[in-house]
C-alpha positions in Angstrom: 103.6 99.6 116.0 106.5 97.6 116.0 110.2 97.7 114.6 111.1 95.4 111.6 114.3 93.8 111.1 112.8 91.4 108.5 115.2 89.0 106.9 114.9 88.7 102.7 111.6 87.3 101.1 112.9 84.3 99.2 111.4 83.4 95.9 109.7 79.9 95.9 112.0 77.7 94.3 112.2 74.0 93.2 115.6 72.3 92.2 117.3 76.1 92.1 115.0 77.0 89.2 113.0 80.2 89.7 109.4 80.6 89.6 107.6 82.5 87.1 103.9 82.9 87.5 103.4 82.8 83.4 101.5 82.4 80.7 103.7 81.2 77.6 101.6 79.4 75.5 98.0 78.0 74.7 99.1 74.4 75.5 100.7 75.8 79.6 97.7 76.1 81.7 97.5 76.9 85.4 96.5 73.7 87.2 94.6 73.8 90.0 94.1 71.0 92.8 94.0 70.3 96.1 95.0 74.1 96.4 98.4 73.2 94.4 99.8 75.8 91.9 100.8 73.8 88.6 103.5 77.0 87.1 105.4 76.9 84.5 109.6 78.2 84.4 111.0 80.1 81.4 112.4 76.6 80.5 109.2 75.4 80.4 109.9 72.7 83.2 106.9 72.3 85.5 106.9 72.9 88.9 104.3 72.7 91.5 104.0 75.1 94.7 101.3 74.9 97.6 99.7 78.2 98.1 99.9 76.7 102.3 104.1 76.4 101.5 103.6 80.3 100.6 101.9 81.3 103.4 104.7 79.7 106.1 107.0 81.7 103.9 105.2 85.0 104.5 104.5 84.1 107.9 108.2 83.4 108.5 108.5 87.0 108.1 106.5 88.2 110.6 108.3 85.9 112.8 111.6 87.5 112.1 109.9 91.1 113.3 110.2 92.3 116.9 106.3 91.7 116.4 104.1 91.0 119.8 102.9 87.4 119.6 99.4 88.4 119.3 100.0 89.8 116.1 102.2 87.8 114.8 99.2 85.4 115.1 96.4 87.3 114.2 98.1 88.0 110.9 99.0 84.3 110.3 95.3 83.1 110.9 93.8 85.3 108.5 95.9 84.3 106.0 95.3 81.3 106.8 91.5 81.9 106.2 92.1 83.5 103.2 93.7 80.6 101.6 90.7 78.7 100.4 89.1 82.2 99.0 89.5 82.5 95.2 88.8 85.2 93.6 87.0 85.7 90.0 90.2 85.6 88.2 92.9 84.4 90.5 93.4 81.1 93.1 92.9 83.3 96.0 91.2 86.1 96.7 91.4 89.5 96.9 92.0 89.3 100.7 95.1 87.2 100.4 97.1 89.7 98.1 96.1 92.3 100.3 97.5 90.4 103.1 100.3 89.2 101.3 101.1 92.6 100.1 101.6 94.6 103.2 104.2 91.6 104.6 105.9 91.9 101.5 106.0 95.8 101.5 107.0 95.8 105.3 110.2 93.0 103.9 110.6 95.5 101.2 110.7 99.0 102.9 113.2 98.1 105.8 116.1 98.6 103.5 115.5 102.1 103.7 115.7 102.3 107.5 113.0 101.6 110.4 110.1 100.3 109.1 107.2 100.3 111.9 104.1 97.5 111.3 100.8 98.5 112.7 99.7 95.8 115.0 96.6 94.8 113.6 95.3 92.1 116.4 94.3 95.7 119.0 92.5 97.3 116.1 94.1 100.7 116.4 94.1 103.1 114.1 96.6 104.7 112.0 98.8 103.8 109.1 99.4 100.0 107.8 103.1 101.0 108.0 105.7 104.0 108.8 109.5 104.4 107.6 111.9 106.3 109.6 109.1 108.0 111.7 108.3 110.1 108.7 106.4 108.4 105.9 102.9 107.0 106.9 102.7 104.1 104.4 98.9 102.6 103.0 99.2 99.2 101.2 96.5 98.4 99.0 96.1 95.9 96.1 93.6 96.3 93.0 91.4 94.1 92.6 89.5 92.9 89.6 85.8 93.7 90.8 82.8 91.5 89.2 84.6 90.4 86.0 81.3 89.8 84.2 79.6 93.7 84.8 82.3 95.3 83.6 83.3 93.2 80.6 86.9 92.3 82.0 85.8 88.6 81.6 86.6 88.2 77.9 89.8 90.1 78.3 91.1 87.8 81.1 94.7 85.8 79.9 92.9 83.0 80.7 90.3 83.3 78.3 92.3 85.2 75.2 95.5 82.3 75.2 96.3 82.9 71.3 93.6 85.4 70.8 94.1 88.5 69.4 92.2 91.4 71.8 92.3 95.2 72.2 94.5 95.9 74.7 93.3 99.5 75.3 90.1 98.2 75.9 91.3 96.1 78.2 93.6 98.3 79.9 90.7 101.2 80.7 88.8 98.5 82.8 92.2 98.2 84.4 92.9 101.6 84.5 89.6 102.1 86.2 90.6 99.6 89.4 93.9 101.2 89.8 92.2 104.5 90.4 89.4 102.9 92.9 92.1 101.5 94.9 94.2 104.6 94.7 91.1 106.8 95.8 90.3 104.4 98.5 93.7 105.2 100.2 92.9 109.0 99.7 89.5 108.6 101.2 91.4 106.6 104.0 93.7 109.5 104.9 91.2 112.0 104.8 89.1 109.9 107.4 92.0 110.0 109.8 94.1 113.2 109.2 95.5 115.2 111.8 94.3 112.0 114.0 96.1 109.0 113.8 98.0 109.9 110.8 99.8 113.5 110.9 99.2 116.2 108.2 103.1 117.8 108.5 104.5 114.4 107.3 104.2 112.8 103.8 101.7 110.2 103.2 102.7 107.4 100.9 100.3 105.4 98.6 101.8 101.5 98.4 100.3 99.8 95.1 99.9 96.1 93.9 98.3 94.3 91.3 97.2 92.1 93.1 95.7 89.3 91.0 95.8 91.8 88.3 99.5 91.2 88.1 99.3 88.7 84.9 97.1 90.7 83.4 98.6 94.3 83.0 101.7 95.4 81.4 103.3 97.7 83.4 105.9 98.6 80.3 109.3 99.8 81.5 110.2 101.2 84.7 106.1 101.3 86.2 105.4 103.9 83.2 101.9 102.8 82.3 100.9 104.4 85.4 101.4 107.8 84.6 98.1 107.0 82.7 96.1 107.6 85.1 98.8 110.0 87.1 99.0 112.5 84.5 96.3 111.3 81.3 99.1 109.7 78.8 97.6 109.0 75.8 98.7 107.5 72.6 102.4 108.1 71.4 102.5 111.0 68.3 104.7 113.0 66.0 104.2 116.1 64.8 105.5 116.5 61.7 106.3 120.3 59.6 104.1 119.8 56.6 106.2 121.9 54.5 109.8 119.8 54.7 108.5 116.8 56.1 110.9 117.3 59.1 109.8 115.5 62.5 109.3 119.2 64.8 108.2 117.0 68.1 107.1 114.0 69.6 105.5 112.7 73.2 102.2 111.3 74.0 98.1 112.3 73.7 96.2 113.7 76.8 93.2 112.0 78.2 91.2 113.8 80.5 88.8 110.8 81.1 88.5 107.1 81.0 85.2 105.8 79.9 84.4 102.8 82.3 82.1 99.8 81.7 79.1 101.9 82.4 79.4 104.7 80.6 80.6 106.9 83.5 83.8 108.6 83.1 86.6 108.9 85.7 89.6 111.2 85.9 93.2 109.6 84.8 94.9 112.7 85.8 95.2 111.9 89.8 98.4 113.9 90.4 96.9 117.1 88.8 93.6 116.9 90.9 93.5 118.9 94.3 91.9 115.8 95.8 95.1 114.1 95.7 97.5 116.7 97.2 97.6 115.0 100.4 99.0 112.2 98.6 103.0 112.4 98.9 103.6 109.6 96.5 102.8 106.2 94.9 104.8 103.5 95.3 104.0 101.0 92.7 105.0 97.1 92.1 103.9 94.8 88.8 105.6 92.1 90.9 103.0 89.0 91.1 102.3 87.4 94.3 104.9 85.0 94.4 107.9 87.7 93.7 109.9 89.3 96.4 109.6 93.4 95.7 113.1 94.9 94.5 114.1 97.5 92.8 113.4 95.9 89.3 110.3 95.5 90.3 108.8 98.6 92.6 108.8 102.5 91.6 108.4 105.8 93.5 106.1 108.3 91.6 106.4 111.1 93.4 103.7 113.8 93.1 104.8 117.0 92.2 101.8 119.1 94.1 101.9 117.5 97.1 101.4 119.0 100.1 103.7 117.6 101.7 107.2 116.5 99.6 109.0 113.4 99.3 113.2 113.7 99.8 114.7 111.4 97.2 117.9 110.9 98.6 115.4 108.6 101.6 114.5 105.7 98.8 118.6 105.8 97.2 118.6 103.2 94.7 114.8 102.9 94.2 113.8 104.4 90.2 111.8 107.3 90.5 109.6 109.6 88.9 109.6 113.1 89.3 108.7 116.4 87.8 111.7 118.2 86.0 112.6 121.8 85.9 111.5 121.7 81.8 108.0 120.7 83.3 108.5 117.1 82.2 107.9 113.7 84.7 110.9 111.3 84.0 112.5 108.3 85.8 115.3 108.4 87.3 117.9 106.3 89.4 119.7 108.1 91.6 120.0 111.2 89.7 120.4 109.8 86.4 117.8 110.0 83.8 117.0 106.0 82.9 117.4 104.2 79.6 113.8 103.6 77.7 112.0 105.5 79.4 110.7 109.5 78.5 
């Protein structure tokens, strides 16, 4: 492992103007050629970025860790390799998010003090990152899968540009690779507990979207994922028959989401004993191209953990957490946030 003192990811920019991996109308297509990224700003001025011009930037970052040479090139040449490798949905391929991701998790988590990388290049085994010598970190991203099994294909932005679709259809296949990833991390921990990663400290869960990231909507604060944290359903009102007066309000409870197959899978990971050893999930909609911040990255911290998450260690970072009413809100700092239950 090795100590990060990572300067700030910068956002790719051309002529000041910030980029925004969008879709905002039928006529604004992504452009692809000679591995170029044709995006469109929120003024809808066009602006091109090469997915190699990314890939110094992320590797710029490594440079700026006390990182052993080795790694520092091991890392670079496999993004390097990944560039070229797109996936179903998405320019490149699952591999390059995933790469991608835990660089720009490592930039992200050293504003909350020591953040340790694992040094890939000697194949050791262990955590992809730890904080403060406490919090053994996984990154993982979702990925799409095979687009055309599970149906996902006719729900992909790319194909629905001014169609109207079912979003919760559409969000249960995505629902679904949340929860794979998500297990895939638990499975990873229980592989290597009391081993390379300890069982008296908390283990952390970092999440992406991946290339997933234009296609889900996160809503406010990271709260669609408490569908599959803790079953959210449909919003509803109960209503007293008798004076028509509104008596209470919240959301449904799923038990299950119905995949592609038939098969159902539990959306209440928080609430299962399987997950216990997981401490928390830290979860970012950003897209590959934006910087993780505090907008843009949430703590959900699990309240039957084994092992507990202190606050007061991610100060500024929104976070969810179980209440002493038995509800799960957000929360910055101490204070309950606007918009969000």
């Amino acid at each position: 492992m090795a100590v990060c003192n990572a300067k700030k990811l910068r956002s790719a920019r051309n002529g000041g103007a910030n980029v925004a991996f969008v879709y905002l109308q039928e006529n604004n297509e992504i452009i692809i050629n000679n591995g170029r990224f044709c995006l469109v700003t929120q003024n809808g001025k066009e602006i091109c970025v090469e997915i190699k011009e990314y890939t110094e930037l992320l590797i710029s970052v490594l440079r700026s860790c006390d990182l052993p040479q080795k790694e520092i090139t091991y890392r670079s040449d496999n993004l390097k390799q990944a560039e070229n490798k797109p996936s179903s949905i998405s320019i490149v391929g699952n591999r390059y998010h995933d790469l991608a991701h835990e660089i720009k998790s490592l930039n992200f988590l050293q504003q909350f003090g020591k953040t340790q990388i694992s040094c890939d290049y000697a194949h050791k085994p262990g955590s992809d990152l730890i904080l403060n010598d406490k919090y053994y970190i996984e990154c993982v991203c979702a990925s799409a899968g095979d687009v055309r099994i599970s149906g996902f294909e006719k729900y992909c932005t790319k194909n629905t540009l001014g169609k109207v679709i079912d979003y919760n259809e559409k969000a249960n296949i995505l629902y679904s690779r949340l929860t794979t990833a998500i297990k895939a991390k638990r499975d990873f921990y229980e592989e290597r507990k009391g081993r390379s990663i300890p069982t008296d400290k908390p283990y952390i869960i970092f999440l992406g979207l991946g290339s997933l990231a234009n296609e889900m909507f996160a809503e406010d604060n990271g709260f669609a994922l408490t569908s599959i944290l803790f079953g959210r359903g449909n919003p509803q009102i109960i209503i007293n028959s008798k004076t028509g007066a509104v008596v209470d309000s919240g959301y449904s409870h799923n038990f299950k989401i119905n995949k592609w197959n038939g098969s159902a899978i539990d959306c209440n990971v928080f609430c299962s004993q399987d997950y216990c050893c997981v401490s928390a999930i830290l979860f970012t909609d950003a897209d590959l191209f934006t910087p993780y911040s505090s907008n843009n990255t949430f703590l959900f911290i699990n309240p039957f953990a084994d092992v507990r998450v202190l606050k007061k260690d991610f100060k500024g970072l929104v976070y969810w957490s179980a209440n002493p009413d038995e509800t799960y809100s957000a929360r910055r700092n101490g204070h309950k946030c606007i918009n969000t239950p």
